[in-house]
N, C-alpha and C positions, 0 to 999 in steps of 0.2 A: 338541454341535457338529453342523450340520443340514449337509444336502448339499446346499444351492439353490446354484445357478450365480450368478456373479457377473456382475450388470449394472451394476455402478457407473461402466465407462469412457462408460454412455452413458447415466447418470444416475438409474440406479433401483435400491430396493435390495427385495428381496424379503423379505416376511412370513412368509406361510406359502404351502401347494401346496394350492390349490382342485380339483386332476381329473387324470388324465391317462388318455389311452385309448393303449396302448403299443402296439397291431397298427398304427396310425396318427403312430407316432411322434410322440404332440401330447402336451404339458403345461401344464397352469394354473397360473398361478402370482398370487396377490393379492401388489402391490406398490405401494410407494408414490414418490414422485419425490424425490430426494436432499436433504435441510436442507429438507424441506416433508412438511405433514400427507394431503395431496391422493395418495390411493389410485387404482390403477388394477390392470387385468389386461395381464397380461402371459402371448401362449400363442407357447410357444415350440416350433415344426418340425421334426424333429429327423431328417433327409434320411438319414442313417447307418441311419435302421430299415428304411428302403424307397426303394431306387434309383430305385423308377419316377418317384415325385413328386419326387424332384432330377432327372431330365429333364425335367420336366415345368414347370421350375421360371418359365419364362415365364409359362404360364398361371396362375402365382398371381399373378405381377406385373402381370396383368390384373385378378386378382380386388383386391389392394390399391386399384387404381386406381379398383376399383368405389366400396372402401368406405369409399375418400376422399370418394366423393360421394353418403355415402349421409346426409343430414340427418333424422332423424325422432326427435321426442321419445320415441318408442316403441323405439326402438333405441339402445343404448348407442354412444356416436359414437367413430369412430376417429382416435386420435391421434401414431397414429406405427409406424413400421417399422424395425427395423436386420438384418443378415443377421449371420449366423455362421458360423465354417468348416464347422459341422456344418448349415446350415439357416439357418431367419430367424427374426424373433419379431413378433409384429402386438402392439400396446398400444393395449387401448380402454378408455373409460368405464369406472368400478365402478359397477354398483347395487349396494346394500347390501341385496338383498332373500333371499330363498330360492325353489328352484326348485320348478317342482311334484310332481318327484319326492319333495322333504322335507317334500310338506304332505299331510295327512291328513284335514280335517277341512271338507272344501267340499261345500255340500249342490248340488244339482240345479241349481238359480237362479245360484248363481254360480260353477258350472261353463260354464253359457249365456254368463255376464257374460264368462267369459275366452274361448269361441268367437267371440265378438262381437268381442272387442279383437285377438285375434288376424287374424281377417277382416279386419278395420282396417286392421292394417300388412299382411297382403299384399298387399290392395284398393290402397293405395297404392304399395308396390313395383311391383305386375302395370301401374301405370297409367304408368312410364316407360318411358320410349324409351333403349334395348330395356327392355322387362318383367326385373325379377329373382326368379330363383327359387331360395328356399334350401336346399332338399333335403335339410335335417336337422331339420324338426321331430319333438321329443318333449318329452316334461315335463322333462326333463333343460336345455333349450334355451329355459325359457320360467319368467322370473321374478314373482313377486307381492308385493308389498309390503302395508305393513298398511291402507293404503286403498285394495285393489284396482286397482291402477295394474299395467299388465303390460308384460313387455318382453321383446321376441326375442332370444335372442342367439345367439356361435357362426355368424356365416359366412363360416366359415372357410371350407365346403365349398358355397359360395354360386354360383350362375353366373348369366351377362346371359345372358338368351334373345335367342339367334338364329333359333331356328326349326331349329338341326341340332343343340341339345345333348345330349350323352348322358350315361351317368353315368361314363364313362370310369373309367382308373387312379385320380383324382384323387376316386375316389366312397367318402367312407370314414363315409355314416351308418347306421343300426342296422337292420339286420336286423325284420321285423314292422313299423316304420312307415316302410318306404321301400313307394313303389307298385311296383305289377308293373312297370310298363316301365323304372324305376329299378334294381330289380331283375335285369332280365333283359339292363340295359345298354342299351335303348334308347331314341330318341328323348323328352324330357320335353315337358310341356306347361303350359300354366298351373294345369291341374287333377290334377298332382305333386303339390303341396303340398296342395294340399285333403287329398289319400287320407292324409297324415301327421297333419294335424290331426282328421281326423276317430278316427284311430288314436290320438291322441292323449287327444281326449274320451271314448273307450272306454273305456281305461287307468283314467281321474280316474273316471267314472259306477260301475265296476264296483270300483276298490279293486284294479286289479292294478299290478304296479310294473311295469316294463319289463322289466325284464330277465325277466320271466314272460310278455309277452306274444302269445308263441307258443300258449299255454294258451288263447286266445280262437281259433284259427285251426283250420277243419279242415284236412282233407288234400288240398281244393280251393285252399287260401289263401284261405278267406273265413272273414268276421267270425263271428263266433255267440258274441252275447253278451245277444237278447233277452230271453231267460227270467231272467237276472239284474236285467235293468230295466223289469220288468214294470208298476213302478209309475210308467212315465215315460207320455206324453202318446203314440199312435199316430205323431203328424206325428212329433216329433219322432225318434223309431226311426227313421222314412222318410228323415228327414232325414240321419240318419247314414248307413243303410245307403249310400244316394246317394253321401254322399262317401267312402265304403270301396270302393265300385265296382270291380271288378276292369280295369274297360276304363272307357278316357278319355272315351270317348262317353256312358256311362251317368254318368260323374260331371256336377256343374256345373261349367261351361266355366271360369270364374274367380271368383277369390273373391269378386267382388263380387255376382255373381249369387245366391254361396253365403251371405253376408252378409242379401242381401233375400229371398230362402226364409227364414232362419231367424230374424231379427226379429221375425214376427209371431207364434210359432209359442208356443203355453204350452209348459211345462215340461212339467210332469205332467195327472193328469186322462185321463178315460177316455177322450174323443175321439166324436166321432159315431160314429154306426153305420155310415156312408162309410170312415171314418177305420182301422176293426177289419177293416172286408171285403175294404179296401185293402191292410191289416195281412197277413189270410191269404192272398189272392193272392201277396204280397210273397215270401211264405215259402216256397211251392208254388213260384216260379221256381227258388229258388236250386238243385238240384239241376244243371237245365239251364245255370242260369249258372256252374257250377264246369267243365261236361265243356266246355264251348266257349272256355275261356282263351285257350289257344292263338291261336283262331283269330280273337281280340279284340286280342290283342296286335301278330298279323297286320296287321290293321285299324289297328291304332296307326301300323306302320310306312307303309303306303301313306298315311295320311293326312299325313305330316310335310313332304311337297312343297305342300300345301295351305293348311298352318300358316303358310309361309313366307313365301307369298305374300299371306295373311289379316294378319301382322303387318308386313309390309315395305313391302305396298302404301299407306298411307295417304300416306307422301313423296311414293312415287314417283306417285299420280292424282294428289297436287296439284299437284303439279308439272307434269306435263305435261298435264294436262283440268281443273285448277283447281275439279274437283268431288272433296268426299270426306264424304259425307255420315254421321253419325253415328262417324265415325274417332276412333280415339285418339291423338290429338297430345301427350300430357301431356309439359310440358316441351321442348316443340318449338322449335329457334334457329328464327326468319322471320323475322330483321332485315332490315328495307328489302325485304319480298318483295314481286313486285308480285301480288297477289292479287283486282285489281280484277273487279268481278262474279264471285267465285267463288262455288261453292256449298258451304258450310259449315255446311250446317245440322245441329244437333243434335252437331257435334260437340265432342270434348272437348279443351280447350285450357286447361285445367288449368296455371299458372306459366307458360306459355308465351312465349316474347319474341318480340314485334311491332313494338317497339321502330320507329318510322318507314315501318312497313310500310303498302301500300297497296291499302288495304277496302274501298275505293269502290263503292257499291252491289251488294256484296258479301252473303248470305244465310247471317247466324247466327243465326238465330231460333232457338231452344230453344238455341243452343250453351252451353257451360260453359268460362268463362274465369276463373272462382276467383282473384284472386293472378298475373293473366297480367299482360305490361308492355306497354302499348300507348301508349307516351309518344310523342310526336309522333305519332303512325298517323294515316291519312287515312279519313276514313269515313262521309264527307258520302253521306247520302242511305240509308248501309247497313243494314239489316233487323237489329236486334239483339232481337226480340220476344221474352219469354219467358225469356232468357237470362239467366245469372249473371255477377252483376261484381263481386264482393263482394273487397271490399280487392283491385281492380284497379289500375294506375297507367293516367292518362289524361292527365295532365298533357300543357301543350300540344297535345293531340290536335284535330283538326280535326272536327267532327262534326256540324256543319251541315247541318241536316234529317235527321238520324239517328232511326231507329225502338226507341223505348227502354221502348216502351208494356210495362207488366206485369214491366219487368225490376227484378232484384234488384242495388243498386247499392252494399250496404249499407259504409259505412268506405271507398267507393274515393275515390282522387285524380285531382279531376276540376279538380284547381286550373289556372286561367288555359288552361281548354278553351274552345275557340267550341262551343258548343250552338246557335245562332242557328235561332230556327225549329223546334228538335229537338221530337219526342213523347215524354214522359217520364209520360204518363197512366198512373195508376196504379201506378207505378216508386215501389220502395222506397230511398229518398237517406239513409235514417238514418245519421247519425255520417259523412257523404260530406262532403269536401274541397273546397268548389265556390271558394275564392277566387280574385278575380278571375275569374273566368268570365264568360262572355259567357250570359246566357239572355235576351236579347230575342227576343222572340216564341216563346217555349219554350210549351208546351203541360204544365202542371204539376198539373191536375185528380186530384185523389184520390190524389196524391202523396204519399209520408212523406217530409218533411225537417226528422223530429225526430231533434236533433242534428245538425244538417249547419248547416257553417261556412259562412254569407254574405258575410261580409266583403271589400268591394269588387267583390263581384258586380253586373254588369251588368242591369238588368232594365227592360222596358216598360209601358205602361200593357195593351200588346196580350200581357203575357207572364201565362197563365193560372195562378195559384197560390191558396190560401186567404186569407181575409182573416189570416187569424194568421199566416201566414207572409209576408205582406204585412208587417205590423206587426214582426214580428220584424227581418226586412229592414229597414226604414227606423232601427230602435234598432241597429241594428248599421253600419250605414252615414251614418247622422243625426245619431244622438243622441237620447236619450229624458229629454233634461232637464225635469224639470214635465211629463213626459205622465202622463195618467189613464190609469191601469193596471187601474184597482180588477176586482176577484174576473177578473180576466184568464187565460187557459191558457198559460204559458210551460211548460209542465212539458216536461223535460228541452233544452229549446233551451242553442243554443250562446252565449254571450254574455258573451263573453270583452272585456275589457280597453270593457268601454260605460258610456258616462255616464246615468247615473240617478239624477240627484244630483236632492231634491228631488222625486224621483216619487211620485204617491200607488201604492203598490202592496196596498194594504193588501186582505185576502182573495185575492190573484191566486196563484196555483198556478205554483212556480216548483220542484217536488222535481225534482231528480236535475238543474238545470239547472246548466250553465259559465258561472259568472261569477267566474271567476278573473280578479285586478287589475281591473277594473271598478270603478265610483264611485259609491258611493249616500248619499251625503252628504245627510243631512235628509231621507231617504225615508222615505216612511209605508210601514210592511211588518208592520202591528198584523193578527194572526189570519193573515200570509201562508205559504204552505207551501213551506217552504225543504228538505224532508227530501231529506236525501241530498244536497246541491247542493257546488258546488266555489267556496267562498267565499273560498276562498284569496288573500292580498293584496288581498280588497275593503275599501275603506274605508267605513267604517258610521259615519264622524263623525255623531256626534247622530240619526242612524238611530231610529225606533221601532219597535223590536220587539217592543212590549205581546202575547203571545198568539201568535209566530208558533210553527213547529213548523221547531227547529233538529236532530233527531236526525238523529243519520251524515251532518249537513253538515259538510264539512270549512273550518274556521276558523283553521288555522295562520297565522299573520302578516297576519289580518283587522284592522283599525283600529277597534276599537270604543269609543274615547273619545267620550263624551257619550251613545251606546246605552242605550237604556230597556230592561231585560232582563224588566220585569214580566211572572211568567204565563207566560215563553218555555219553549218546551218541551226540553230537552237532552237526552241521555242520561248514562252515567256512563262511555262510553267517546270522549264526544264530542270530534272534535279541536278544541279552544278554550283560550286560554292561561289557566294558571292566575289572572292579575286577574282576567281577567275572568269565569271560573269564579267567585271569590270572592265576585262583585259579584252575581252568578246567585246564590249561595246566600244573601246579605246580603238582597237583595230577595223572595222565593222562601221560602227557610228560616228565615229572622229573623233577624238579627246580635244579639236582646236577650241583654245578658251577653255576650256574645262576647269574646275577648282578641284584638284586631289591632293589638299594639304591635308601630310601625315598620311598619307595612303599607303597601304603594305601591296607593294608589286612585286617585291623578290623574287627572282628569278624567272620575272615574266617575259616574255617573248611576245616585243611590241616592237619586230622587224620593220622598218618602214613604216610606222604609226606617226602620222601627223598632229601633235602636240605643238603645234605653234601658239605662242602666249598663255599655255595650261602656265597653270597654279601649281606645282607639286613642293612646296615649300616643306619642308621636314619629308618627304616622302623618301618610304624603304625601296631603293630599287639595286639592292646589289646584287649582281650575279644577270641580274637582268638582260636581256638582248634588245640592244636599240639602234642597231646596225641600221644607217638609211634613215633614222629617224630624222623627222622635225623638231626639233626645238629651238625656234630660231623665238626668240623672244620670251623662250620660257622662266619661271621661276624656282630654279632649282637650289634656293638657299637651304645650305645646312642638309642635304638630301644627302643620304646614302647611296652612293655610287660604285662603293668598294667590288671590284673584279667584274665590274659592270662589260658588257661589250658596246660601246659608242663608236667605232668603225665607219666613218663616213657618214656621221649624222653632224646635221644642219644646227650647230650652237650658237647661230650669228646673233650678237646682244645678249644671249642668256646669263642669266644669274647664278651662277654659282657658287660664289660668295658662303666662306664656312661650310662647303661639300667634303665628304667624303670621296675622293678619288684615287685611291692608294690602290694600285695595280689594274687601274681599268685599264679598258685598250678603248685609245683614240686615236688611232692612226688613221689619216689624211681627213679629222673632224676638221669642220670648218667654226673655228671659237673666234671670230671676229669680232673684235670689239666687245669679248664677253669679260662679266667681272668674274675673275676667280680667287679674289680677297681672301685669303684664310685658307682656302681651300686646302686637305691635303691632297700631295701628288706624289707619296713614295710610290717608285716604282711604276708609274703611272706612263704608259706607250704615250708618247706624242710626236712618233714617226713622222715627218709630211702633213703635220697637223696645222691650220693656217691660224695662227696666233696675233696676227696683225691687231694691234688696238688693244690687246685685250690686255687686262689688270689683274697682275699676276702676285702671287703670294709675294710678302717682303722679304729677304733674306735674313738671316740672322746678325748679318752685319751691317745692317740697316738700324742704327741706333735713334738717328731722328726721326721722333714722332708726328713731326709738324709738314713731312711731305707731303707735297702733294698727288695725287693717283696718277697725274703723270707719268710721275717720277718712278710710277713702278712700271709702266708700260714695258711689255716684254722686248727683250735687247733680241733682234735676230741671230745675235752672234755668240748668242748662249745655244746651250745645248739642246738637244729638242725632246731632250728627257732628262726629267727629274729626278735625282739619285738622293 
């Protein structure tokens, strides 16, 4: 009988107890959701251990509110709160991983790899408005899974930076990875979290747990733990000491800065001779740097009026001087702002909603709008040089003679934008959304718009782009019926739902391209490179594929009746329906001997397929192509054959016997000696067909039963078609 509390009134029932830190009245609990398999954490607050934090208890129903809106795949998401008499309980995300407390066994490289991911998600927390700082990293707080996927978790004891947070009542993380000024209860800053991470990668480098890592600290509170990793890279030491810092000034301002320091930085390896001299200087400070704490932490406090104003001000100059030049807006509302000729350069506007707002010769050249919504915005004539727009929304945007030169535009939605005029020279449009768009007179020189959607896009004679993306343009807005394609560069263009029915395509380079539902009916595509392409719903009626290269195109519900598979190249995981897989290996692998009783080949295209002595007894093959075939000993009793093409194919001995043959064409087949007992043959070509021997249906005026198959042997001086 266990002693887990009972959440069933509100739908979850508990497994087992994952943690509990009892000076902090908190408990973990792995649970799962009522009549469902779908686990979750459940950490329950438990206010009866510490009165402080039940008055305090608004400030958590601000932190909740944080972390309703905290989305990052790198963060376990939160999905629910209920309170209790004793307290409340947060329910988020399970990972199923283990923390880095439970791991043992990370060398140097991929201890870097989880500094790096770590960095990540602070870099992204530190870049909203307000900045969020967690204020409990340790290995205990930071999971890894078996493909090095890493994930934060635990903020519980999370706060939105203001610029006046301290670590208050409400501060309940671990002793050794909290910074001095977290520490000493004062002001935090963005380079908090650093001092924890980097206490954290100590921890992992040296093999100490936590709860030992007092054992790295002198009596200064500083690290000393170089002579343990002696065999690490100079920079790197540097790197750390940096983010163990005792004062906020010597650390990196934020993570992201901490991020691009340690990127380039090897692991191990002895380092220049710069790197060891910088190394002993390093060492020779710290004395000096332990007796002046005090008066760093001093320093911390006067600086926190400075902070305030450093994170506050980006709104408030835009707003009122409509300059804010390299600011961090990430996630910033400007619906409908009017923002005309501002100066915004270099800054970052990261998700941001612009939503209608008005840019009008407005200066974002280097800015960073990643993922920002600028749907309707106005921006005609606006400097966007340099700048990022990569899965931006622009739809209906106004943007006429907008400066787009060198910019990255890569997946945005520029659907049914006026461009008119725009500079997009050298602007990367990959996989970009342009339908319906206006680009007359667009400037498109050295442009990428591979993969980017044309479709009803507006364009001029005066609108400067490649002749391939000229040509691409017109197949997409035209039609490319019977155009000459041959050894052409499609490769990965967009080319969705187009007609190419008839096209010579044959040698043209079409890998990784979108021609999903599109029409290529009777295209020549002999030796074309289809790899990797999205053929999905293309119809390949009668299509020749002699020789092309189909690996990792996708061929789910492709129409490939009458397709010549000769020589095509597939893989063995290639998505393409089992007929037609068959029909690949019949032509390809040889169908001789083969057993395909009842086998559906309709309207396959097995030109010249050697089926000598195959089995296809009951097999559907009408409509089929077996022009040049083998079947010279085959089984084809009772086989569907109806408007088959047999044209010069080898039937010498084959079985026929009760076939369908009403309207094939067998002109100059070679049926020697084959039975065709029962067979029908209305209508059936037997031009020049060599019937010698062979055992032909009885006539109707054939009354005795007791013939012998002689007696049916066909008369040369009958007709050589069956009416």
């Amino acid at each position: 009988m266990n002693n887990y509390p009972d959440f069933s009134s509100y739908g979850y029932e508990v497994i087992r107890e994952l943690g509990r830190n009892q000076s902090a009245g908190r408990v973990t609990y792995l649970a799962k959701l009522k009549n469902e398999a779908k686990e979750v954490v459940i950490k329950q607050f438990n206010f009866a251990v510490d009165n402080s934090i039940w008055k305090s208890f608004k400030a958590y129903e601000r932190e909740i509110q944080m972390l309703q809106d905290l989305e990052h795949p790198r963060i376990p998401r939160y999905l629910n709160s209920f309170q209790l008499s004793s307290g409340f309980c947060l329910v988020t995300e399970y990972k199923n991983a283990p923390s880095l407390a439970e791991i043992y066994s990370l060398n140097a490289e991929k201890i870097k790899h989880i500094a790096i991911c770590i960095l990540e998600i602070l870099a992204d927390l530190q870049y909203r408005i307000p900045p969020v700082i967690h204020r409990d990293i340790k290995p205990e707080n930071i999971l890894l899974d078996e493909d090095m996927n890493v994930y934060l978790i635990d903020f519980g004891v999370a706060a939105l930076f203001f610029g006046n947070e301290g670590s208050s009542s409400l501060n309940h993380a671990t002793p050794g990875f909290m910074a001095p000024e977290q520490m000493f209860n004062r002001s935090l800053t963005l380079a908090s979290d650093l001092y924890s991470v980097g206490a954290t990668i100590i921890c992992l480098l040296t093999g100490t747990a936590s709860g030992n890592i007092n054992s790295l600290l002198d009596e200064n509170y500083c690290f000393q733990f170089q002579d343990r990793v002696a065999y690490l890279n100079p920079r790197f030491i540097r790197w750390l000491e940096k983010m163990v810092a005792l004062s906020t000034k010597d650390r990196y301002p934020n993570a992201a800065s901490a991020l691009k320091a340690l990127q380039p930085i090897a692991v191990t390896g002895s380092g220049t001779i710069l790197d060891r001299l910088t190394r002993i200087s390093a060492t020779a400070r710290k004395p000096i740097l332990g007796l002046t704490i005090a008066f760093l932490v001093v320093l911390g406090i006067v600086g926190v009026n400075w902070l305030v104003l450093w994170f506050m001000s980006p709104v408030r100059e835009l707003q009122q001087t409509k300059t804010c030049v390299g600011c961090n807006l990430y996630q910033a509302e400007l619906i409908r702002g009017n923002l005309a000729k501002a100066n915004l350069e270099r800054t970052n506007l990261e998700k941001a909603n612009l939503t209608e707002a008005n840019l009008g010769e407005a200066n974002l050249a280097g800015a960073y709008l990643r993922e920002a919504n600028l749907e309707g915005a106005y921006l005609k004539k606006t400097s966007l040089q340099n700048s990022v727009l990569d899965r931006a929304v622009l739809t209906n945007g106004y943007l006429e003679m907008v400066n787009l030169m060198d910019t990255s535009l890569v997946n945005a939605n520029l659907s049914n934008a006026n461009l008119m005029y725009a500079n997009l020279e050298r602007a990367n449009l990959a996989g970009a959304n342009l339908t319906d768009a206006n680009l007359i007179g667009v400037n498109l020189t050295d442009a990428s718009l591979i993969g980017a959607n044309l479709k009803g896009t507006a364009i001029s004679n005066s609108t400067k782009m490649s002749d391939r993306d000229r040509v691409i343009w017109r197949i997409v807005n035209q039609g490319g019926e019977g155009a000459n394609l041959q050894d052409f560069n499609l490769e990965r263009s967009h080319l969705e739902r187009v007609n190419l029915n008839q096209a010579n395509l044959q040698g043209a380079n079409l890998a990784g391209a979108i021609l999903k539902g599109s029409s290529l009916k009777g295209a020549n595509l002999i030796d074309a490179n289809l790899a990797g392409a999205n053929l999905e719903d293309v119809d390949l009626t009668n299509a020749n594929l002699m020789g092309a290269n189909l690996i990792g195109a996708n061929l789910n519900h492709a129409n490939l009746v009458g397709a010549y598979l000769k020589d095509t190249q597939i893989a063995q995981d290639s998505q393409i329906g089992d007929r037609w897989r068959l029909v690949w290996e019949i032509l390809n692998q040889q169908g001789e001997g083969a057993n395909l009783e009842g086998v559906n080949l309709a309207g396959a295209n097995l030109t010249g397929a050697n089926l000598e002595a195959a089995y296809l007894k009951n097999a559907t093959l009408d409509n089929a192509k077996l022009e040049n075939a083998n079947l010279t000993g085959a089984n084809l009793m009772n086989a569907n054959l109806q408007e088959a093409t047999l044209k010069e194919a080898k039937l010498i001995g084959a079985t026929l016997k009760g076939a369908n043959l009403a309207n094939a064409n067998l002109e100059a087949a070679n049926l020697y000696i084959a039975n065709l007992r029962d067979a029908q043959l209305q209508g059936t070509n037997l031009k020049d067909a060599n019937v010698q021997g062979a055992i032909l249906p009885r006539r109707e005026s054939d009354n005795s039963s007791d013939k012998s198959d002689e007696s049916d042997e066909f008369d040369e001086s009958d007709e050589s078609t069956s009416n």
